[in-house]
C-alpha positions, 0 to 999 in steps of 0.5 A, spaced: 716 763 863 713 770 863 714 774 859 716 782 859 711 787 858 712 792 853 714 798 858 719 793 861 722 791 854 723 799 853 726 800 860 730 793 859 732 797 852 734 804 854 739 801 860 741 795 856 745 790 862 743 794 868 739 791 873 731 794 871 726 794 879 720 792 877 714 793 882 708 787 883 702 792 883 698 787 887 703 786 892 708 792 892 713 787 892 720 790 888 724 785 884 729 785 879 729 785 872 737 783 869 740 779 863 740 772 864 748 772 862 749 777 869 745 772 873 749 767 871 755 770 874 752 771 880 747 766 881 752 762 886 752 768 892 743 768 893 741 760 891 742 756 898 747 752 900 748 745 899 753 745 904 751 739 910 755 740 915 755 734 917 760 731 912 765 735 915 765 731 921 771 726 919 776 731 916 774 734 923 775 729 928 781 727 923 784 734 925 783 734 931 787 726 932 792 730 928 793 736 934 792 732 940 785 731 942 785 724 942 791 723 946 788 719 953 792 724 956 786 729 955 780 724 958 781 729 965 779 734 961 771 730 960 770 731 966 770 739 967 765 739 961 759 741 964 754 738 960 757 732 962 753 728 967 756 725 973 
């Protein structure tokens, strides 16, 4: 853990819950300083997404058997796709 620096803290102090810019002075980089209990609230919309999609294939393929995609009926329609090797 870093801790802030005395400039920091001041920032922190005179706007107290905003969101404070602090630049890398090595780098230029800008990030953002904020109270812990505002990136409590927000963190879910920047982490990365635990979503694989591939869990979703059998309630799509379940949906689909349901709206007609498995009907035999259908099979005419393989042949028109043309990823589909003759």
């Amino acid at each position: 853990m870093t801790l802030l620096s005395e400039q920091q803290r001041q920032a922190m102090w005179e706007r107290p819950g905003a969101p404070e810019e602090v630049v890398d002075a090595a780098t230029r980089a800008t990030y953002i300083l904020l109270p812990i209990q505002d990136y409590d609230r927000v963190k879910a919309l920047i982490e990365e997404d635990k979503f694989q999609p591939q869990e979703l294939a059998p309630l799509m393929d379940e949906v689909a058997a349901k709206e007609g995609w498995a009907d035999p009926a259908t099979d005419a329609y393989d042949a028109l796709d043309p990823r589909r090797e003759p």
